[in-house]
N, C-alpha and C positions, 0 to 999 in steps of 0.2 A: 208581538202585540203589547202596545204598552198603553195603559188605565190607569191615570194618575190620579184618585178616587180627592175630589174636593171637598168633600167632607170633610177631608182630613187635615186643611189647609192650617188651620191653627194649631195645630199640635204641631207641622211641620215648621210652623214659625219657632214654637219653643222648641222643637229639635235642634233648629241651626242656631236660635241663642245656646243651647248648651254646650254644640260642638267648639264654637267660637272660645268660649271660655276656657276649654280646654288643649288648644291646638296650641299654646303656646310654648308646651312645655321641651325641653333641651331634649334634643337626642344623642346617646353617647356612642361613638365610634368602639366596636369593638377590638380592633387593634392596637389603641392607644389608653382609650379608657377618658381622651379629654371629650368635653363640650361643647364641639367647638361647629355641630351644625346647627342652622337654625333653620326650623323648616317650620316656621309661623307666619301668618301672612295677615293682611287685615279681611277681616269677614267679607269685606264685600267683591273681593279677587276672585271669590270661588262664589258660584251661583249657588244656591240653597241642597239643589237640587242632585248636586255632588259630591256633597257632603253625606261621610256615611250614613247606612240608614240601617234598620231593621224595617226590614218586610213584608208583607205575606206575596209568595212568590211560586202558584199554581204549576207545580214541572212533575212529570215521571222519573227524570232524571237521578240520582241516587245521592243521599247526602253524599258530603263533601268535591261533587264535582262542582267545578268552575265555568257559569256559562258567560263569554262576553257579547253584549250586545254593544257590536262596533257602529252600528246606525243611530242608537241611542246615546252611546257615552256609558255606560253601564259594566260594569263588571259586578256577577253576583256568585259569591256562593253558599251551592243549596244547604240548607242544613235540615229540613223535613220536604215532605211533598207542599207543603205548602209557605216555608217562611226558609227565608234567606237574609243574607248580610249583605246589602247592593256600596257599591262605591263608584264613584267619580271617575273617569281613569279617560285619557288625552290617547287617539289612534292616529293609522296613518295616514298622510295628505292624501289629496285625488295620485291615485295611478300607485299608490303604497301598498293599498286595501288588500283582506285578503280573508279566507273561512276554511275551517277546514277540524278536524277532531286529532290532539295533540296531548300530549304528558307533557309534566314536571318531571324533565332529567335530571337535575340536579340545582343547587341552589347554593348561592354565595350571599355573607355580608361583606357589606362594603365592596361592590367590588371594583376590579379595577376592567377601564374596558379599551378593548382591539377595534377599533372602526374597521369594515368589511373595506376590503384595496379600490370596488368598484366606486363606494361613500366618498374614500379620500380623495378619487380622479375626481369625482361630481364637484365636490365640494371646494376643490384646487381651481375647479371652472370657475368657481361664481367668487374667487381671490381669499376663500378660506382654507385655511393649511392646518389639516388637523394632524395629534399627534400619530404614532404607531402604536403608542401607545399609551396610556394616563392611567397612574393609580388612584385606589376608592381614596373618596373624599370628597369634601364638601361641594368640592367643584367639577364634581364628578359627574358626567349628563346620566350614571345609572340610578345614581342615588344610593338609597341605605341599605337596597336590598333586591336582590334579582332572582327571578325564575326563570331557568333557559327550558323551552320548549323544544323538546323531539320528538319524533314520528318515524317509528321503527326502526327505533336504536340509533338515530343518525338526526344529531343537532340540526335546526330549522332554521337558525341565524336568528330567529323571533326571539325575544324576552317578554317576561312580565316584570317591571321594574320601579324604582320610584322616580323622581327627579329632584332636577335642581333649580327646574322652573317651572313653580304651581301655578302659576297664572296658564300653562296649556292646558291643565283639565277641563275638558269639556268641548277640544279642538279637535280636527286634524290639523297634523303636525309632525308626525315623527315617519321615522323609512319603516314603517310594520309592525313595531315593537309596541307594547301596553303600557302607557305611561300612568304610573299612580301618584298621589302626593305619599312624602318620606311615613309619615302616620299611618296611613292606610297601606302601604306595601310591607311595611315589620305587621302590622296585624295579620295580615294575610297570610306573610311569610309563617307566623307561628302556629299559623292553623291548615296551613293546606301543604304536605309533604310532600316527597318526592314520589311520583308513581301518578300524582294527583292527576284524573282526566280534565282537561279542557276542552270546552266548545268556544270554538270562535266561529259569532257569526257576523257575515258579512258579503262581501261580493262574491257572487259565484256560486252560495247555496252550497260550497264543498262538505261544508258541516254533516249536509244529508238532513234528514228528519229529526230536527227537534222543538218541543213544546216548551212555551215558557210562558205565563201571564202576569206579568207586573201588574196588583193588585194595591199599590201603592204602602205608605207608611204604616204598621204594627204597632199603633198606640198604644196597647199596652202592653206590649213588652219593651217598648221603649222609656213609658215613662214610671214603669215598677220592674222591670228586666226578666228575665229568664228565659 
């Protein structure tokens, strides 16, 4: 259920002037320590609307779990019963989709990524030849930062990750995986740990029962914080 409260439409206009202002700044590889990605984009590539938020965000659900609403575009997590940190985040095409309640197994920067053998057959159809393998970097399709998703003890093949193409937030687009921009998946990354439950909802209602009310933007903790 999502309530995008218009009340609030003008504070959401200075939200995205401030995110803007800020998004431009270098992010440094921890392997090297160079500068050398840019993960800035011009404001208007990304809808307002996917740009982080704080929000008041109605769940039972338990601080720091992860819920993603893949209908919406949304990834949020909770931080009280009522307010959360939503963001932007690119899912997958028709026939990708998927729901179901899942961990944080473990977490890499930079990483470097293995395309699944069934990807590179697909992908060798349509006269693309991907590698077996590519290290993290800039041109890396995981981006700055990954969370590999499992489900009783045994990897999912799913991530939550960043990329290296901001312009899909907001799509489907990718084979299942959580696509964030490079900013918003190092946030995430340094606040949501290994163990962390995820809900993904999406096709199939796998998720099971859960509640969530997108109550729209948390003026003011956005524009005095805490």
């Amino acid at each position: 259920m999502l309530k995008l409260a218009t009340a609030f439409a003008a504070a959401s206009l200075l939200v995205s002037f401030m995110s803007a202002s800020v998004s431009a700044q270098p992010i440094t590889p921890a392997h090297d320590g160079a500068p050398v990605v840019r993960v800035a984009m011009p404001p208007k590539s990304v809808k307002p609307q996917f740009k982080r938020q704080r929000v008041h965000l109605v769940t039972n659900e338990a601080p720091g779990t992860i819920i993603i609403d893949t209908n919406h575009k949304f990834l949020y997590l909770v931080e009280t019963k009522n307010r959360a940190t939503r963001y932007g985040i690119g899912v997958g095409r028709e026939g990708f989709g998927w729901s179901g309640v899942v961990k944080i197994g473990r977490k890499a920067e930079w990483p470097g990524w293995t395309p699944p053998p069934e990807m590179r057959v697909r992908e060798a159809a349509k006269g693309h030849i991907l590698p077996a393998f590519q290290e993290g970097g800039e041109d890396n399709p995981l981006g700055a930062r990954a969370m590999y998703l499992y489900k009783g003890g045994n990897d999912t093949s799913f991530r939550i990750h960043g990329t290296n193409q901001p312009w899909s937030i907001g799509l489907n687009m990718s084979s299942g995986c959580i696509r964030m921009m490079n900013q918003d998946v190092i946030d995430l990354y340094d606040r949501a740990p290994v163990g962390t439950k995820v809900i993904v909802v999406g096709p199939g209602n796998k998720q099971g029962e859960v509640s969530f009310d997108d109550r729209g933007i948390d003026v003011l903790r956005t524009l005095f914080g805490g």
